[in-house]
C-alpha positions as CSV (number, residue, x, y, z in Angstrom):
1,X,-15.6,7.4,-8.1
2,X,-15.4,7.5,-4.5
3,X,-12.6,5.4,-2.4
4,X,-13.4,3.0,0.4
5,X,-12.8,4.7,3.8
6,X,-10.8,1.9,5.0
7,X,-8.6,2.3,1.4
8,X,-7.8,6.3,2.3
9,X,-7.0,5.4,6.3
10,X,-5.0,3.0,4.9
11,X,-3.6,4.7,2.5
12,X,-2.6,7.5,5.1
13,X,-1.3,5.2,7.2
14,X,1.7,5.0,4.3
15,X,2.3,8.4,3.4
16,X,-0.3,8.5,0.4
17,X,-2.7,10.9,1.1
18,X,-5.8,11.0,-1.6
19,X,-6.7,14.2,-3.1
20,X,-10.1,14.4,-4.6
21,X,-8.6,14.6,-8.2
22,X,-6.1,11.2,-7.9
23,X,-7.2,8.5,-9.8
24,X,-7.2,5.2,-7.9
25,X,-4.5,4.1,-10.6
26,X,-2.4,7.2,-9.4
27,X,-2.6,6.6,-6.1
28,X,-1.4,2.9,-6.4
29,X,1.7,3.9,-8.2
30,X,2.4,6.0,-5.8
31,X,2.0,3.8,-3.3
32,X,3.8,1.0,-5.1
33,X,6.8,3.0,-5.6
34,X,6.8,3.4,-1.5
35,X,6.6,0.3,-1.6
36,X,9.8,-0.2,-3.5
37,X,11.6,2.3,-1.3
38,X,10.7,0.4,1.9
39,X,12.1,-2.6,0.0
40,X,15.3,-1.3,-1.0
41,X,15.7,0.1,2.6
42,X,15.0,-2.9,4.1
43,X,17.6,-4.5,2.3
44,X,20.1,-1.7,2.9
45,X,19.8,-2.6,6.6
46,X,20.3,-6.3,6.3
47,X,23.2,-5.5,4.4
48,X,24.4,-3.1,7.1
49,X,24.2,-5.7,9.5
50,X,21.2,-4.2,11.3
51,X,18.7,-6.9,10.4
52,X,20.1,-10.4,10.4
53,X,19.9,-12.4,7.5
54,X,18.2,-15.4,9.3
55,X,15.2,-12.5,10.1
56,X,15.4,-10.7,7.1
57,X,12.3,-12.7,5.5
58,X,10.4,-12.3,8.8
59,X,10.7,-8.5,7.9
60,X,9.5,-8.7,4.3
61,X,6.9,-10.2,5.0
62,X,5.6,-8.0,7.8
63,X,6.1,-5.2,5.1
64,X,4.2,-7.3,2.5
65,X,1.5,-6.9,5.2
66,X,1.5,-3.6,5.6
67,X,1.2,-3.1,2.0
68,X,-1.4,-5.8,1.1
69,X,-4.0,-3.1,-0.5
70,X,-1.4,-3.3,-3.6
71,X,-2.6,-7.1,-3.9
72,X,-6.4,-5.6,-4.4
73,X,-7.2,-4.7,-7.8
74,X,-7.7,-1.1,-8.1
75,X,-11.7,-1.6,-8.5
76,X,-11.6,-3.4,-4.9
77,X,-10.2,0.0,-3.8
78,X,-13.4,1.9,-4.8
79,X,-16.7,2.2,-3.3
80,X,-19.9,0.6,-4.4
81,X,-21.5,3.5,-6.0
82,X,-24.7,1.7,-7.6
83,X,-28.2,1.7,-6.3
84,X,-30.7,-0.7,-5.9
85,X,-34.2,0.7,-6.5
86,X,-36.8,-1.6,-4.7
């Protein structure tokens, strides 16, 4: 099982690089759980006062965005491997 190039880049793009022996299912926890950190520091700064509260939801949702490969199922995440024979 091969991961979609766009998948990896993403991936990359939040600190989760692939090795060739993750499973996809590995490689979304991990990535979920940087997920959670980003969440928890997110909120950390809002209650610090950095982020106001009125754009704190503005700011959850741009991380939601940045993380919308968790909302794929992990067989979404994979390349089509089959062939058609003609």
């Amino acid at each position: 099982m091969r991961l979609r190039p766009a998948v990896v880049e993403t991936l990359a793009s939040l600190g989760v690089v692939a090795a060739a022996d993750d499973a996809p299912e590995q490689l979304r926890e991990r990535l979920n759980e940087r997920y959670l950190e980003a969440v928890r520091a997110l909120k950390q700064r809002q209650q610090a006062g950095e982020i106001p509260l009125r754009d704190y939801a503005r700011h959850v949702q741009s991380l939601k965005e940045r993380y919308a490969v968790l909302g794929l199922p992990v067989s979404l995440w994979l390349e089509n491997t089959s062939t058609s024979g003609a």
